[in-house]
py3Dmol code that shows the C-alpha trace and the ligand (Angstrom):
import py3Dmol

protein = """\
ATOM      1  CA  UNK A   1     -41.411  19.779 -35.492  1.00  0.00           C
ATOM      2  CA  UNK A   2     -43.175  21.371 -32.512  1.00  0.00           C
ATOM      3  CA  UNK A   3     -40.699  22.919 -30.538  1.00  0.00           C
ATOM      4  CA  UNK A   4     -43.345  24.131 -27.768  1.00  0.00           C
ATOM      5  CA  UNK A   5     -44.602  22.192 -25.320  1.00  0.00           C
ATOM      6  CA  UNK A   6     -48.540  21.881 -24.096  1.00  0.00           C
ATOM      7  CA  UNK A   7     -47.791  24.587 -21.511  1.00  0.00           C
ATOM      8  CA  UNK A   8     -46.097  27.302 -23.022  1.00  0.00           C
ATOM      9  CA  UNK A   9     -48.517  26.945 -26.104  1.00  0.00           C
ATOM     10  CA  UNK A  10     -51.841  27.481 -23.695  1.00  0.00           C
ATOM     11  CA  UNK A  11     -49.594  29.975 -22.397  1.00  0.00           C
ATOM     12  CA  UNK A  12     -48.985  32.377 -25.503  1.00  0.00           C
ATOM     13  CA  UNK A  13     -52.555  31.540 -26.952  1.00  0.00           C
ATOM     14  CA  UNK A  14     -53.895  33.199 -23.427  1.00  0.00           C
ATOM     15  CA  UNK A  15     -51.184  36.064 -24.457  1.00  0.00           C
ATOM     16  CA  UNK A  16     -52.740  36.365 -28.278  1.00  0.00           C
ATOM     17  CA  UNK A  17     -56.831  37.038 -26.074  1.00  0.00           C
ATOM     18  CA  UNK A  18     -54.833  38.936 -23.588  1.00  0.00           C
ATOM     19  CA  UNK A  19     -57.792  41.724 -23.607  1.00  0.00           C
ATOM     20  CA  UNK A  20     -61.006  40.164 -22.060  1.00  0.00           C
ATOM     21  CA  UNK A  21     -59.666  36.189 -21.451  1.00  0.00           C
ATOM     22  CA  UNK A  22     -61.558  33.813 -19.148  1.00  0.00           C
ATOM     23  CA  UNK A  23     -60.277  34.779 -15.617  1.00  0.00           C
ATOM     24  CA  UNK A  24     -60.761  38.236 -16.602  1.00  0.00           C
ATOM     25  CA  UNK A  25     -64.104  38.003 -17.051  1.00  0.00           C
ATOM     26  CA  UNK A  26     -64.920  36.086 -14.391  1.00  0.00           C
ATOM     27  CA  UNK A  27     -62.840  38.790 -11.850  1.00  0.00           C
ATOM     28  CA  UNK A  28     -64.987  41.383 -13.888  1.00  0.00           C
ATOM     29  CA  UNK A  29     -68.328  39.654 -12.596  1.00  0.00           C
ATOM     30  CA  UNK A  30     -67.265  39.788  -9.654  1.00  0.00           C
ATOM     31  CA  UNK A  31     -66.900  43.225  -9.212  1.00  0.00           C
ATOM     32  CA  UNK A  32     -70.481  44.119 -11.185  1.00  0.00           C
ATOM     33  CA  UNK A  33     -71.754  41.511  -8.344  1.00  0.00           C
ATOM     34  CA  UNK A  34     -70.431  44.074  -5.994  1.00  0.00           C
ATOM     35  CA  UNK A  35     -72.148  46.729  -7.872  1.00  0.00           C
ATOM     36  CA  UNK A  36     -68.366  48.593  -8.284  1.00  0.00           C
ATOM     37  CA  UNK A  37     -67.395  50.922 -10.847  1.00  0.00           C
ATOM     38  CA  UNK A  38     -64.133  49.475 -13.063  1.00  0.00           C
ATOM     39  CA  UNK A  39     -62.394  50.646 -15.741  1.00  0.00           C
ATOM     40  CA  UNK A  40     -60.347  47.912 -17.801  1.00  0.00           C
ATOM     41  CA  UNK A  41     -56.717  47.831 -19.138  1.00  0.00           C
ATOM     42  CA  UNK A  42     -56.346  51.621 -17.789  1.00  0.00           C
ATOM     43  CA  UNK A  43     -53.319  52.682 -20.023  1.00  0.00           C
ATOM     44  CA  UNK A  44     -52.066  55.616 -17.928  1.00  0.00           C
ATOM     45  CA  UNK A  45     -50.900  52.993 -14.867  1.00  0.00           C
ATOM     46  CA  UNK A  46     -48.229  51.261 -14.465  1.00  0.00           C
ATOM     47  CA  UNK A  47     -48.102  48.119 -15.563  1.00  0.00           C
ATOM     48  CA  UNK A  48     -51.733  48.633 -17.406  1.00  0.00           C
ATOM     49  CA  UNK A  49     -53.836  46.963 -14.108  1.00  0.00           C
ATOM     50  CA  UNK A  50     -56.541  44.385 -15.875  1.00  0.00           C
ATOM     51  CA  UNK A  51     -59.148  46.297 -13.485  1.00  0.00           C
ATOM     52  CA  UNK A  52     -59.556  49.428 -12.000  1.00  0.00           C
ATOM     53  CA  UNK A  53     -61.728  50.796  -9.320  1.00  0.00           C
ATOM     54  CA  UNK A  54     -60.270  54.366  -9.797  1.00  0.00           C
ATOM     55  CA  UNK A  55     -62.071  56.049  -7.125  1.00  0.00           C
ATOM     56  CA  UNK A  56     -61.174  53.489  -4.617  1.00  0.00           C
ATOM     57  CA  UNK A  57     -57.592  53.552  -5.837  1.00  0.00           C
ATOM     58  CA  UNK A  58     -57.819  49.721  -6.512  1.00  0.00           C
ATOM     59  CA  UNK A  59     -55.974  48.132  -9.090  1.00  0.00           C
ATOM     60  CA  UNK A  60     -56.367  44.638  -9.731  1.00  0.00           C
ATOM     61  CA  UNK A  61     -54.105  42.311 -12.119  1.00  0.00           C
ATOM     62  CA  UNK A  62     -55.514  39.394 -13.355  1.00  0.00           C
ATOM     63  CA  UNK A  63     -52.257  36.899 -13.784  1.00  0.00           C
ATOM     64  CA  UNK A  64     -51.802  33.889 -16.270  1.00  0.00           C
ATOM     65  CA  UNK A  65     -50.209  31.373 -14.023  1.00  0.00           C
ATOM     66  CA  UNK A  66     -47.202  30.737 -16.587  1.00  0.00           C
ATOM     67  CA  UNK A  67     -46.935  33.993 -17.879  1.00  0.00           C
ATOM     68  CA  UNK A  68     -46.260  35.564 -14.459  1.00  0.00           C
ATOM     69  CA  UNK A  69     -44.891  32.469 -12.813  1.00  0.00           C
ATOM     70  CA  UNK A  70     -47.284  32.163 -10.441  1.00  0.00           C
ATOM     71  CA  UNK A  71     -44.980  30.363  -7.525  1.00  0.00           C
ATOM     72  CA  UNK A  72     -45.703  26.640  -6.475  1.00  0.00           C
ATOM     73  CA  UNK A  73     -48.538  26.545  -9.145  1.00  0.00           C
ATOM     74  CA  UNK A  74     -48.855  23.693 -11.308  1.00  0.00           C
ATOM     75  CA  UNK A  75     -49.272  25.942 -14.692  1.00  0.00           C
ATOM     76  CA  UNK A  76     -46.210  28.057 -13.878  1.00  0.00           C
ATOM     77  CA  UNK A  77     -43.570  25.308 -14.808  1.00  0.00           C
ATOM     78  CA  UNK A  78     -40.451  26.921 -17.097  1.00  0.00           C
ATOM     79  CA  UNK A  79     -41.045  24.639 -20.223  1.00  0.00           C
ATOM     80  CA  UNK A  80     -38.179  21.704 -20.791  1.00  0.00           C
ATOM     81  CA  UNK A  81     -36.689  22.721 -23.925  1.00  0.00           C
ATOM     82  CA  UNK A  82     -35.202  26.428 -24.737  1.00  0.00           C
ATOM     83  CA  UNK A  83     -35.198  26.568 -20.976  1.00  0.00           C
ATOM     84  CA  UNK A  84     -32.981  29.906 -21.411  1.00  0.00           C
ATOM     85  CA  UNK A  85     -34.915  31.530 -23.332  1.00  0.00           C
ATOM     86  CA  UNK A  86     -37.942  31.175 -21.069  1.00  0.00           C
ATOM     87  CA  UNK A  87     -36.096  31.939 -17.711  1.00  0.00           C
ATOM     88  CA  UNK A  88     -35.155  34.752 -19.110  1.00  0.00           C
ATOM     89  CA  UNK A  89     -38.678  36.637 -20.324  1.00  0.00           C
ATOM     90  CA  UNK A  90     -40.691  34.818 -17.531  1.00  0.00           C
ATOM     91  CA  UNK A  91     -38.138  36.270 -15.153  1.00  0.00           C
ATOM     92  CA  UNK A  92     -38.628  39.961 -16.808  1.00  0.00           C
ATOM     93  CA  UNK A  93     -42.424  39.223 -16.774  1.00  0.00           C
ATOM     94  CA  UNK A  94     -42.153  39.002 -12.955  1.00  0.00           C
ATOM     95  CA  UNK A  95     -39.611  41.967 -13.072  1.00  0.00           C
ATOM     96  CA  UNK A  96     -41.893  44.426 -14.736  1.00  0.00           C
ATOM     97  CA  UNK A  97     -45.218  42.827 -12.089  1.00  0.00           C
ATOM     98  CA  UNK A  98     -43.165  44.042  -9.015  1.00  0.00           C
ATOM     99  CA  UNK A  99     -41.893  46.844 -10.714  1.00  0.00           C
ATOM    100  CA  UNK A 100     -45.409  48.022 -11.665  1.00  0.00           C
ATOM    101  CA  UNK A 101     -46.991  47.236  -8.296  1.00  0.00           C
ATOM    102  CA  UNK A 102     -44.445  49.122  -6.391  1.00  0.00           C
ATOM    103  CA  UNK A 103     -44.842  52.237  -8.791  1.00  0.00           C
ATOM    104  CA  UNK A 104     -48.775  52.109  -8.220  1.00  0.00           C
ATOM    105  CA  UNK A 105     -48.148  51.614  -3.951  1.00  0.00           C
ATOM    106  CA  UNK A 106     -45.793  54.591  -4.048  1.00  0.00           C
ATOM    107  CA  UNK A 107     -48.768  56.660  -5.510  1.00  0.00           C
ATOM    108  CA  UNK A 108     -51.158  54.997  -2.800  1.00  0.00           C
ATOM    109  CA  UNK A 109     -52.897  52.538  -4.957  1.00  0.00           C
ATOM    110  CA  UNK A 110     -54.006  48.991  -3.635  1.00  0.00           C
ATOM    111  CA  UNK A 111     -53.076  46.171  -5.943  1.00  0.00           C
ATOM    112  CA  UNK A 112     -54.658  42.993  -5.644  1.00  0.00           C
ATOM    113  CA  UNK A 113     -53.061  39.851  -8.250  1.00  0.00           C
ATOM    114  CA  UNK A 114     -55.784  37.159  -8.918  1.00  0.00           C
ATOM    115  CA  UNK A 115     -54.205  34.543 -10.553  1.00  0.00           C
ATOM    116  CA  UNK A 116     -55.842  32.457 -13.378  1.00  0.00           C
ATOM    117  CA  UNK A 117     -56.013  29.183 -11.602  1.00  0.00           C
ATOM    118  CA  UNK A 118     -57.728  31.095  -8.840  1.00  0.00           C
ATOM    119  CA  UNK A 119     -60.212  33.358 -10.945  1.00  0.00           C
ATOM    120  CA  UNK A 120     -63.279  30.520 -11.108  1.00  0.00           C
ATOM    121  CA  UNK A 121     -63.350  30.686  -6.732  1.00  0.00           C
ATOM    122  CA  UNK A 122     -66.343  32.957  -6.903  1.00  0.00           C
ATOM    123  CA  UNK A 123     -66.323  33.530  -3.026  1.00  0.00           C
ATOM    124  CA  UNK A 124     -62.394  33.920  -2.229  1.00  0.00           C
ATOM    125  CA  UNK A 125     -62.513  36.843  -5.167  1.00  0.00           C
ATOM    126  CA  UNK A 126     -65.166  38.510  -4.151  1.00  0.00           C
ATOM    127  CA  UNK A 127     -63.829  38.223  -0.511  1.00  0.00           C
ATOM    128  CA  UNK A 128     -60.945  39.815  -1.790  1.00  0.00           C
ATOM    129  CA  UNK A 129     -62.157  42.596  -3.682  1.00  0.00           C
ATOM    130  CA  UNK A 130     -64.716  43.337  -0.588  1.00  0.00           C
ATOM    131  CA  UNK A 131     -61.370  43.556   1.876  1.00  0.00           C
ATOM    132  CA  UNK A 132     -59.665  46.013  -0.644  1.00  0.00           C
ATOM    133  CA  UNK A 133     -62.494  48.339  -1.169  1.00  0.00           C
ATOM    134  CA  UNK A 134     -64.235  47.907   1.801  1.00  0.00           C
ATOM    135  CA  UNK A 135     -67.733  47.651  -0.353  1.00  0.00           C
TER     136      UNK A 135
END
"""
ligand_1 = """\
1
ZN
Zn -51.763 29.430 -10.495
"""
view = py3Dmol.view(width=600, height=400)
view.addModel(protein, "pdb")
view.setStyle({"model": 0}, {"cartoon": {"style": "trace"}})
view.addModel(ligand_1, "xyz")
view.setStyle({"model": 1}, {"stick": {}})
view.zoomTo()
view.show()
C-alpha cells in the first residue's frame, strides 16, 4: 500500500534533486540576468544558503513550499495520514530556516527566501534580488 500521499511524495522527490532543482535554477538565471557573481550551496553558512552573492553579503534560500511550510500556500499542506510524524520534521524544517537566517543576520548577511511556487515570476525575483543588492 502507498502510505504517502501526492504531496509529500513531490515533496521528498524535490528533496532526492535537492542540488540544482527547478526553482533553483530559475532564481540562478535570474541573478546571471543581473550579471551577479553567486556561489551555490556555500557549506561554511548557516543553514547552507541555495545562493550566495558573497561580496554583497546576500544569501538567498530557495524554499520547497512543503518542505519549509511555506504559510497559506497551497503545496505546504501537513499530509492526512502519519500527521505526527510530519508536524514534527516540517516543524524542525522551519526551526532550523529561522535558526539559520538569524545566525547569518547576526553576522550582517541579507537573506532573501524565494519560495518554489514563486520561483517561475521572472520580474518579482529579479525585483527582489535588485532591492537586496542594490545592482
Ligand atoms: Zn508556496
Amino acid at each position: 500500500m502507498d502510505t504517502m500521499n501526492k504531496a509529500a511524495r513531490s515533496g521528498l522527490m524535490s528533496r532526492i534533486r535537492s542540488e540544482g532543482t527547478g526553482p533553483e535554477l530559475l532564481v540562478e538565471a535570474a541573478v546571471r540576468r543581473l550579471r551577479l557573481r553567486f556561489e551555490t550551496h556555500a557549506r561554511d553558512l548557516p543553514g547552507r544558503p541555495d545562493l550566495v552573492l558573497r561580496r554583497r553579503k546576500v544569501a538567498v534560500f530557495v524554499h520547497g513550499c512543503f518542505w519549509h511550510r511555506h504559510e497559506g500556500c497551497a503545496k505546504s499542506r501537513t499530509p492526512k495520514s502519519n500527521v505526527g510524524f510530519w508536524t514534527a520534521k516540517l516543524d524542525a524544517n522551519v526551526r532550523r530556516d529561522k535558526r539559520a537566517a538569524r545566525r547569518l543576520r547576526a553576522d550582517g548577511w541579507r537573506v532573501l527566501t524565494v519560495w518554489e511556487c514563486g520561483a517561475g515570476d521572472r520580474a518579482a525575483v529579479e525585483r527582489k534580488l535588485r532591492r537586496a543588492t542594490c545592482a
